[in-house]
N, C-alpha and C positions, 0 to 999 in steps of 0.2 A: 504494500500500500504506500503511496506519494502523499505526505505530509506538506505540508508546509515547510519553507526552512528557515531554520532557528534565528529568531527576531532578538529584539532588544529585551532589557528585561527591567524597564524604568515602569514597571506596573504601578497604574494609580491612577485616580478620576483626574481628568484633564478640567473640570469644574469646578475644582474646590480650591481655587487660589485665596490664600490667606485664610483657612480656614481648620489647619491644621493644629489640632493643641497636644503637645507634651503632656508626658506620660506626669510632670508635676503638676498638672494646673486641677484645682480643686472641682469637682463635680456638683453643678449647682440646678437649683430646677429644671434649668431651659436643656442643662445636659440630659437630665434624668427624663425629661421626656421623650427627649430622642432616643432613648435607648427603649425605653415602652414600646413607639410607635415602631424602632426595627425591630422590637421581639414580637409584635405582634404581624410583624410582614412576613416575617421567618419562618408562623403559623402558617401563611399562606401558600398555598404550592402554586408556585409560577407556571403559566403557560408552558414556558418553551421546556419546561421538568415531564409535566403533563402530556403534551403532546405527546415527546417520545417514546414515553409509556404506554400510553391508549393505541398507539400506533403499532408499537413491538404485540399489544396483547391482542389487536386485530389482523397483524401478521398470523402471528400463534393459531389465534383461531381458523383463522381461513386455512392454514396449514391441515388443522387437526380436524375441517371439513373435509379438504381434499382427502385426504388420508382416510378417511371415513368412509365418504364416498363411492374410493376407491378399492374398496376391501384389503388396504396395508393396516387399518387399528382395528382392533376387536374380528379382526378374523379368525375363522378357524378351518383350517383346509384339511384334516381330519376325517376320513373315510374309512368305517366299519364293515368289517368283512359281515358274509353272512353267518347268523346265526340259528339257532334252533326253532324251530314254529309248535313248541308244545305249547303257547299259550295264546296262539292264533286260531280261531273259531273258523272249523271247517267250511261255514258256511262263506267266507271270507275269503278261505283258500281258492276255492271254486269258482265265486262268485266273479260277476264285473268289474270294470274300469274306475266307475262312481262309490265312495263307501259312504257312507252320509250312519254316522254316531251320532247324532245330533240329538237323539232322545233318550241317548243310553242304550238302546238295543242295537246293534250295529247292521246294517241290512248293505246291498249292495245294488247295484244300475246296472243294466247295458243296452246299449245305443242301443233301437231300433233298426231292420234290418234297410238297408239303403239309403244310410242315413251313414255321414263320415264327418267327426268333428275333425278337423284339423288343428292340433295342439303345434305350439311355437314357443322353447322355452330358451331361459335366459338374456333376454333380450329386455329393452330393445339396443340393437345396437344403429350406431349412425349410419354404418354403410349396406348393413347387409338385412337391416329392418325394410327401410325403404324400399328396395326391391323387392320383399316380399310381398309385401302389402301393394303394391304394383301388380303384378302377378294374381292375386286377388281379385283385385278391381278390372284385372283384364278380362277372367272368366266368372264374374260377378259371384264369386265364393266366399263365405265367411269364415272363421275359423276363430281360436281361441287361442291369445297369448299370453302365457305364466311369467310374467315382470321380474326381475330381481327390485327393489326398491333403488339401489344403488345407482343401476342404470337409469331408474325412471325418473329420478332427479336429477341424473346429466341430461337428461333427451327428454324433456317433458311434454313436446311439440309433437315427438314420433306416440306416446300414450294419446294424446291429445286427438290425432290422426286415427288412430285404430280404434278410438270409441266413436268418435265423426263419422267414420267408415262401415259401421254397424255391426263392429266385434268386439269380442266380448272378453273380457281383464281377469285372469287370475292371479294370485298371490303365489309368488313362491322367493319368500325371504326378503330380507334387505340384504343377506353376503352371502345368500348361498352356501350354510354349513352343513353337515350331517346334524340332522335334531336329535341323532340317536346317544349325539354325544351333550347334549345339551340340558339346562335345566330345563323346570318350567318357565321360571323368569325370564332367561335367556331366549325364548320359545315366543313369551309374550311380546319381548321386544326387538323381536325376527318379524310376527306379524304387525304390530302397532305401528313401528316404522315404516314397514311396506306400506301401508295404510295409508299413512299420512305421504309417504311420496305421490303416491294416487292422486287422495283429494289434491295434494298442491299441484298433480300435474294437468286434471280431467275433472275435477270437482266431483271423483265417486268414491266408493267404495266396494269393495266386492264381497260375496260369498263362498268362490269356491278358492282351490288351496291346492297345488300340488309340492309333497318334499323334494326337496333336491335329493338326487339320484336312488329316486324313484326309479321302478317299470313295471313289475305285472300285479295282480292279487295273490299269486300265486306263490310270488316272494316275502310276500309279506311274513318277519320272522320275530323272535320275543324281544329284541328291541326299537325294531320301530311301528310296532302294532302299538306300544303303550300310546306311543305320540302323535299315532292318528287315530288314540279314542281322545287325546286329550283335546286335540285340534276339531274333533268331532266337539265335545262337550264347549269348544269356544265359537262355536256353531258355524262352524265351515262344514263344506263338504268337503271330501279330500277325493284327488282326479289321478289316477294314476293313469294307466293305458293297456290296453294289449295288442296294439299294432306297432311297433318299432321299426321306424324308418334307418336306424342304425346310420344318418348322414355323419352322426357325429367321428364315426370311422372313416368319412370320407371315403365308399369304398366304389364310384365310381355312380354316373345319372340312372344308367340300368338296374344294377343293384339295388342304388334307392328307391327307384321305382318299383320293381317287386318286391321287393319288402314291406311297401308300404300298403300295396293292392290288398285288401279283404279278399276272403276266399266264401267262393259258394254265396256273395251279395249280401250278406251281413253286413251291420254294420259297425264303424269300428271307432273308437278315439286313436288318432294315429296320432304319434311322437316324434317331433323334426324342431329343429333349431335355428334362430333367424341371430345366434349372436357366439360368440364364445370361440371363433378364428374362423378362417375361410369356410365360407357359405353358400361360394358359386355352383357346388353339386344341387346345394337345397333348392336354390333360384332355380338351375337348369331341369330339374326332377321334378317341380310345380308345371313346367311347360306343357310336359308330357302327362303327369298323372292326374293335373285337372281335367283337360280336353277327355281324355281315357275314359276315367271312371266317369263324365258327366254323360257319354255316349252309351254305358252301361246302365244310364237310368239313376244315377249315385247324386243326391245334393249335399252341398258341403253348407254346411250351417252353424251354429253356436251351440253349445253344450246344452244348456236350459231351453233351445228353441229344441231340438232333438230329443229332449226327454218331456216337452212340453210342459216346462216349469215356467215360474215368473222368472224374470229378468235376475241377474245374479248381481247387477247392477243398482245403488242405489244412492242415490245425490248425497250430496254434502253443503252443508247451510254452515252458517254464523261462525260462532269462534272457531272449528273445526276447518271450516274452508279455510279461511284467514289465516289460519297456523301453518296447513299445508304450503299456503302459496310461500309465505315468508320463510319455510325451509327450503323451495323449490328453488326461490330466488334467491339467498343466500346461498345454495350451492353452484347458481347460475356464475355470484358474482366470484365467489371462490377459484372457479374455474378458470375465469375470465384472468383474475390477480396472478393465478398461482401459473399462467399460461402465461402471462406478460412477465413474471417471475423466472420462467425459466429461459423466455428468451435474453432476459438480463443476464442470466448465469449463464450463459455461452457467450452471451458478449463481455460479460467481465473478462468469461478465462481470456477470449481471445485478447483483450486491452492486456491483460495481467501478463500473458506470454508475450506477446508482441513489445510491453514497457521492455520485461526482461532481458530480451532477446536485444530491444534495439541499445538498452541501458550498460548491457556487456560489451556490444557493438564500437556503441560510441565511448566509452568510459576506455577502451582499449586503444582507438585509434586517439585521444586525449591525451593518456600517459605516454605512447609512441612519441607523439608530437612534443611533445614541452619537455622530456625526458632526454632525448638526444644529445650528443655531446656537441653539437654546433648548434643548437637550436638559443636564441636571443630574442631579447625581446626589443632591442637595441642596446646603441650606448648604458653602461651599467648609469641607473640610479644615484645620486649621494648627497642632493643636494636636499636641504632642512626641509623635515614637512613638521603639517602640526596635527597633533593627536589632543583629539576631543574623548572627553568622560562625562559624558552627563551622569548625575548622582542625587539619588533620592533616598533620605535615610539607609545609605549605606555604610554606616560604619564599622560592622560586620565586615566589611569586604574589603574598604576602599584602600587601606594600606597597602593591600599586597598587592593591588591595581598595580598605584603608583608607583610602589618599590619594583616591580616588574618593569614597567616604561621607563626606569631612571637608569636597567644597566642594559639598555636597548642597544645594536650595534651600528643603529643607523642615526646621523644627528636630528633630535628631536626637541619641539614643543609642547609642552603637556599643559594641557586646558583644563581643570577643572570646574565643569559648571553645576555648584549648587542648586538646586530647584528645591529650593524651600523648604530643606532637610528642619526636621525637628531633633534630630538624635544629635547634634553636631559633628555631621558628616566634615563640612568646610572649615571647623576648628580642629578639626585630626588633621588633614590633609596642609592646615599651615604651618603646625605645631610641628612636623616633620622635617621642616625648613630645608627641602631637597630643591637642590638646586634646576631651573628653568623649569618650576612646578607653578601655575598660575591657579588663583581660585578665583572664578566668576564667578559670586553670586545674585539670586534672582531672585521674584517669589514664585509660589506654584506656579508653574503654568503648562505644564506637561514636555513632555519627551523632545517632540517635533521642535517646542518653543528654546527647549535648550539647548538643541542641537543650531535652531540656525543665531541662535547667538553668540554659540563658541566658533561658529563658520565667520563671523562682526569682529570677534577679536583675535581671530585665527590671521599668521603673518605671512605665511606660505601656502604657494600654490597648489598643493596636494594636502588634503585634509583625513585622517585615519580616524575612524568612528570606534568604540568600541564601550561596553557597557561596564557600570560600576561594581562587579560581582566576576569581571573575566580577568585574567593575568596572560599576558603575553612571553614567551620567549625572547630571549637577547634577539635572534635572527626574525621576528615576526615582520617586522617593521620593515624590516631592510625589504622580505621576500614580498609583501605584499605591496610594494610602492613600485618594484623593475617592472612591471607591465604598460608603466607613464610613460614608458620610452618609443611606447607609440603612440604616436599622437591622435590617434584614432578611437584609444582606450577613456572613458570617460569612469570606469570605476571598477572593482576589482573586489569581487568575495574571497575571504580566508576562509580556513580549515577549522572551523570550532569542534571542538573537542570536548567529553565529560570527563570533570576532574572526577567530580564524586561519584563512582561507577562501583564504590564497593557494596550497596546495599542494590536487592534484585532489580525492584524499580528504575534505580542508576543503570545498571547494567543492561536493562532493557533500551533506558534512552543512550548508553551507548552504540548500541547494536544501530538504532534508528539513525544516530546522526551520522553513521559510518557507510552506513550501507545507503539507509533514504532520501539524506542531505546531500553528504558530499559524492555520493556515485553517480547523485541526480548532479550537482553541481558539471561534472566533466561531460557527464552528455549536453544537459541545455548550453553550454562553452559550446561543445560544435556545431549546435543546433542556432546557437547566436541568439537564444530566447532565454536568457539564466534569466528566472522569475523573481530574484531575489538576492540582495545585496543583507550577511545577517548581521544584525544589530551586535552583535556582539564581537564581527572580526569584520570591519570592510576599509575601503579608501575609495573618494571620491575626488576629482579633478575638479576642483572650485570653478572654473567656467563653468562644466558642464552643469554644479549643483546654481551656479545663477542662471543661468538660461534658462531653466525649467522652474526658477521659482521660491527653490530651496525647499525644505522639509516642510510637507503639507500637512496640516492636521486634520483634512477631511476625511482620513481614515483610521482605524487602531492597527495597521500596518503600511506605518509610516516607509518602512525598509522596503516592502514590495513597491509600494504608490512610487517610491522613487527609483524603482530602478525600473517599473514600466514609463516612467516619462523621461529617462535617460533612454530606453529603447528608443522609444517614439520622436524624441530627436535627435536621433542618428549617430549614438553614441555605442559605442562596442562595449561590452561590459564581460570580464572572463572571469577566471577562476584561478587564486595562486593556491596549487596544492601544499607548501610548504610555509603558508604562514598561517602557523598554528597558534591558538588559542584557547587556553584551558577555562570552561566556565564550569558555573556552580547549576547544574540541572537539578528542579524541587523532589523533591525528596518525602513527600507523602500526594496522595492521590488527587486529596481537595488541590492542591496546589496546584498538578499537572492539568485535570481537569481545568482550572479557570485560564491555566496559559494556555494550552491548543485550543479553547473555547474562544480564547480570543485572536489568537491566529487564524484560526480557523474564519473565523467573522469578519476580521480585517482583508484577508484573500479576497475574499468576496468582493468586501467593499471597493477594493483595488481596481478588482477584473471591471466589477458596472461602472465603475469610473472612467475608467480607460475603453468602454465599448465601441465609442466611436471609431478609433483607430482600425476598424472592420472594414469601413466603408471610407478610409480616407487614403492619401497618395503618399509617396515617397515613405521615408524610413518607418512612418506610422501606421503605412497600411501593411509595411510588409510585417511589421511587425502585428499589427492587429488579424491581418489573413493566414500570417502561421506561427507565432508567438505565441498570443491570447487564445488560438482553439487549443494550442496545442497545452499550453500549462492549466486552462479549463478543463482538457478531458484528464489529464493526469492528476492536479488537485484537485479536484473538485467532485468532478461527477463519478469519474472510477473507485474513489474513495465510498461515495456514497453507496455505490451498486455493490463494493467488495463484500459487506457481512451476509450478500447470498451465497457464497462460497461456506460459510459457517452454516448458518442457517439450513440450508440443503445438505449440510454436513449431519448436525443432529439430525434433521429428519430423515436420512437415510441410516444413518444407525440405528435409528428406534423403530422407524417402519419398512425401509427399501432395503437392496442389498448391500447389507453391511458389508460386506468383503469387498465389492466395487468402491463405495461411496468411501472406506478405508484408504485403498489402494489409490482412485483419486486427490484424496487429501493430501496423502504422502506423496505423491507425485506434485501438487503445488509448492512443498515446503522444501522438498529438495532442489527444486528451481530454486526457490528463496534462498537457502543454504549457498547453494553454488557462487548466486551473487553475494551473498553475503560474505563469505570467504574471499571473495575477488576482491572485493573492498577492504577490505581486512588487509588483503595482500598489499595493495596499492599504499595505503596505508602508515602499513609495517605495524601494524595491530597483531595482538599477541591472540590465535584463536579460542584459547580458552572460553572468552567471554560467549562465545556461538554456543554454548553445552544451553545455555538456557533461552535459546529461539527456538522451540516448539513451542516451550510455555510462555514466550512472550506472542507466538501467533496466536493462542489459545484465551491468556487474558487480557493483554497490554493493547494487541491493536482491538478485541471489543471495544476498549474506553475509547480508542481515537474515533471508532465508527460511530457513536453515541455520539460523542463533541461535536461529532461532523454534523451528523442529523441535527441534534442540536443547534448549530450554529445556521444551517438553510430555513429550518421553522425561525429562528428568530429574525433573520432578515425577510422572508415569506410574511411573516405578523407584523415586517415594520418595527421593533424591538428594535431598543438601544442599549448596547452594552458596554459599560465603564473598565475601567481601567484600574483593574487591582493589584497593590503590592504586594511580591510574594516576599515571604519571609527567608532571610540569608542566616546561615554559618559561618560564614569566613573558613567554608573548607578545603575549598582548593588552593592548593600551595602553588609561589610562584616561580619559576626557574631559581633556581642556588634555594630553594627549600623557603625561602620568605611567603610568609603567608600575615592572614593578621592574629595570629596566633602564632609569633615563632617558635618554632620546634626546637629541641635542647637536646643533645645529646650526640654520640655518636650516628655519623651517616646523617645526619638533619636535613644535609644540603645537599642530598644526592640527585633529588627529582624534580619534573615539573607536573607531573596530575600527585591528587590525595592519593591515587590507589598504586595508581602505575609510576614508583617511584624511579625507575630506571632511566639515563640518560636517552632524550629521544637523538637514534641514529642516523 
């Protein structure tokens, strides 16, 4: 999955200028009511909370319709040999087709003689229903079709059609189990549901009943004689047969055709199939043994018009209709989701293979390039640029910033711009009295505003961004400014890196910035679309940031906003692999969640900002015609569509074939692995950290797909979302071990990340 990539980390309402009070100022009415009125908003569960939820438990649901439906839940595919017939009433044995227990005595039917019900079971189906009922109408013959419910809620049009048509509906199940294996309850709610697919499909119900893998009287043996007196006593008739068409063997139109013929002009209930796989025998066998037996003197009629009974049919009124239709169409719209669902799951994989594929591609022909022993970017770099910190109660952090930029290898300006710190960020940062260390300060006025004020007091032409909680290497500076030496370059992303990676969560957003950031970083470099300049390691060409404006506040990713409007005027924007930057990534859940929540949200805001550039000329259009789709379908939309890769994951584990939908899955994560490892490699990443990307596909990217959703409802509703400070450790240490916590002891000053103290090579 294509994240966002890693932004600044000046979190905080950009509205609350001067409104900030220390943890000393005394708490007085006007406070204390503020805090009533957010503990009672805190009660409230916010829409954009809401949505997701109602959304996931409507997924769910429609999931666990289809599945239903489909006979993958509460199926039982269970087939009982036969058994003994000691408690089968001879009279039964011998008897007809029809058993009718309906009064406790159990008595038996059989057609009249020239008289041929045509029985149709398991249906209806889409393809091979219609043709039958075709065929029908062609030799104006009626016959009787035994429904599964399942079907008759996907196809409610073809029920609909065969009662129109003036034939006649029996029950046989909502999934088609053996009853022999079944309760009574279970029995009840085989018929009740059938029932109710009915009414919602034809507005009836019926009387008569055949079991599933039913055929003569004669079979009938001591466990499923119990379950056709019970189904007797729930006052069905129960329809077995003693003509079998045997199409279900497919054993050729001849075959079926004799088979099915009555012998000596009896009449018969004959047994054929209009659903349950190819049916063109049963189609082509209707041709022949209509016209056939209709020349023999034979009509084909309805079961109750054949025995001269009332209508087996019987309407359905008020809350009953009403129930049906709304289960009928609720499976309608299930079908509908779960169909547009799956063409999304084949177009994810393909986006997700295709990113893969082109992400290895390009990330490859990237390191080739810049890697080379002649490769320049010109003339070497050396001349003074100035590095900007914006700083918002950072003093947690802001030491080992600073101390980091002071034993920089390249000649530097270090800006400090205060925004209205309450901790006294800018009395550390003077108290330190490091030489060519400046403190601007402001009052609140957010990130964008600090940033283009330290660009007001910045002396030099190349400006290095970077956030109050990151620490730079001696080499950062230097590697991230040689790309100036084209004068074509208007800004240049570094390498951010997670210092604190020793707790899982770290380790997970390790993996992500390694693999999701920067392998994406080298591909959009050759694609000439890098979406993103990140707040915590970039450098921009001060022309290029006045021409455009300077840093916009009309989005909460200021870092994207501007590096699509250095695209858009004609500004080349690359990727320096080697200027790294160790930052501090949050370290419990609430935290990560409100950062990608707002990245996620600022993306957004960026892309409709910039939509114009679709339909506009020179560097904006090219950039808007394949830039802006191309970082839309990668952030944005394929993110959204990715949790059907999960989703259809548990669902095939719990209903479909587990061993495929397995095999599947692991087939995704070992593509993921591969590049994961490539990046790793590119790197010089130590692999260990990869032992735990299963379990970050399994929990860590859920949370991003949530934030994601989350973040389209909120822009969808028009929702505004603030700017909040994450809370800092000062745990990432900075090159020579200086952190704002220095370290004592032997080895102190071996590293530059918390975990991975080893000199980087």
């Amino acid at each position: 999955m294509t994240h966002p990539a890693p932004r600044g980390r000046h979190d905080r309402s950009q509205r609350t200028a001067g409104k900030h009070t220390g943890p000393q100022q005394p708490v007085g009415p006007r406070t204390a009511r503020k805090k009533n009125v957010r503990k009672r908003n805190r009660r409230k569960l916010p829409m954009r909370y809401l949505l997701p939820f109602m959304l996931l438990v409507a997924l769910l649901a429609m999931l666990m319709l289809r599945g239903y439906v489909h006979s993958e839940i509460l199926a039982d595919h269970r087939v009982r040999d036969a058994d003994y017939q000691t408690q089968v009433p001879k009279d039964i044995r011998s008897g007809g087709p029809v058993i009718d227990a309906r009064s406790g005595d159990a008595t038996t039917l059989r057609i009249p003689d020239r008289r041929i019900v045509l029985t149709f079971d398991d249906g209806p189906d889409p393809v091979w229903t219609p043709k039958v009922l075709d065929k029908l109408k062609e030799y104006g013959a009626h016959g009787v079709f035994f429904v599964t419910g399942n079907m008759a809620a996907r196809h409610p049009e073809l029920v609909e059609r065969m009662v129109a048509e003036g034939h006649e509906i029996g029950l046989h199940t909502f999934n088609h189990p053996d009853l022999s294996y079944q309760s009574t309850e279970r029995i009840d709610w085989e018929l009740s549901q059938n029932q109710l697919a009915l009414a919602g499909a034809a507005g009836i119900r019926t009387s008569i009943f055949r079991p599933p893998y039913s055929s003569f009287s004669y079979a009938m043996d001591n466990k499923s004689w119990p379950v056709t007196e019970y189904i007797g006593r729930r006052g069905y008739l129960t329809v077995v047969n003693d003509t079998d068409s045997e199409d279900w063997k497919r054993p050729g139109v001849r075959a079926i055709v004799e088979r099915a013929t009555p012998k000596d002009g009896k009449g018969a209930i004959i047994l054929m199939h209009d659903s349950g796989g190819d049916r063109s025998q049963t189609v082509a066998a209707l041709d022949t043994l209509l016209p056939d037996l209709k020349e023999q003197g034979y009509t084909f009629t309805r079961l109750t018009t054949a025995l001269d009974a009332p209508s087996a049919h019987t309407p359905v009124t008020g809350f009953a209709l009403w129930k049906g239709k709304a289960f009928v169409s609720a499976v309608a719209v299930s079908e509908r989701v779960t169909g547009v669902l799956v063409v999304g799951l084949a177009a994810i994989g393909v986006l997700v293979l295709a990113r893969f594929g082109l992400m290895l591609l390009l990330s490859f022909l990237h390191a080739r390039k810049v890697r080379r022993k002649d490769f320049s970017w010109g003339e070497p770099l050396t001349r003074p640029v100035s590095v900007l910190v914006p700083a918002y109660n950072e003093r947690e952090c802001i030491e080992a910033t600073v101390r980091s930029l002071a034993v920089s290898e390249h000649p530097i300006e270090i800006i400090v711009i205060d925004d209205g710190s309450t901790d006294g960020t800018a009395d550390l940062v003077e108290a330190m009295r490091l030489p060519g260390v400046r403190v601007v300060r402001q009052q609140n006025a957010g990130k964008p505003a600090a940033l283009n004020n330290g660009i007001r007091h910045a002396r030099y032409d190349i400006v290095v961004m970077m956030d109050g909680d990151t620490v730079f290497e001696p080499s950062t500076v230097r590697e991230l400014v040689q790309p100036f030496a084209d004068p074509r370059v208007g800004a240049v992303a570094g390498n951010a890196k997670v210092g604190n990676r020793d707790s899982l969560i770290g380790a997970w957003q390790h993996i992500e910035y390694v693999m999701g950031f920067n392998l994406d970083r080298r591909m959009y470099d050759v694609l000439g679309c890098m979406p993103t300049i990140p707040g915590a390691v970039g450098a921009f060409r001060r022309e290029a940031l006045e021409r455009v404006g300077g840093m916009s506040e009309d989005t909460l990713a200021e870092d994207t906003d501007i590096t699509m409007a250095l695209h858009r005027d004609g500004w080349r924007v690359v990727y320096a692999e080697n200027a790294r930057a160790w930052t501090e990534a949050p370290e419990s859940v609430q935290q990560l969640w409100s950062q990608r929540y707002r990245w996620s949200y600022g993306t957004m805001q960026a892309i409709w900002k910039h939509r114009r550039a679709v339909i506009e000329r020179g560097p904006s259009g090219r950039f808007g015609r394949v830039g802006l789709p191309f970082v839309s379908l990668f952030m944005v939309v394929a993110p959204l569509l990715a949790p059907l890769i999960d989703v259809f994951l548990l669902y095939g584990l719990v209903f479909g074939p587990t061993g495929k939908t397995v095999a599947a899955w692991f087939g995704v994560l070992v593509v993921q692995a591969v590049c994961a490892a490539y990046a790793f490699r590119l790197d010089k990443e130590r692999m260990v950290h990869l032992i735990s990307l299963p379990l970050q596909q399994i929990l860590y990217r859920q949370l991003m797909y949530v934030v994601l959703l989350q973040s389209w409802i909120t822009a969808l509703t028009g929702g505004r979302l603030r700017w909040q400070k994450l809370r800092r450790t000062g745990a990432v240490e900075a090159p020579g071990g200086t952190s704002a916590q220095r370290p004592q002891g032997p080895g102190a000053d071996a590293g530059f990340g918390a975990v991975d103290r080893r000199p980087y090579v």
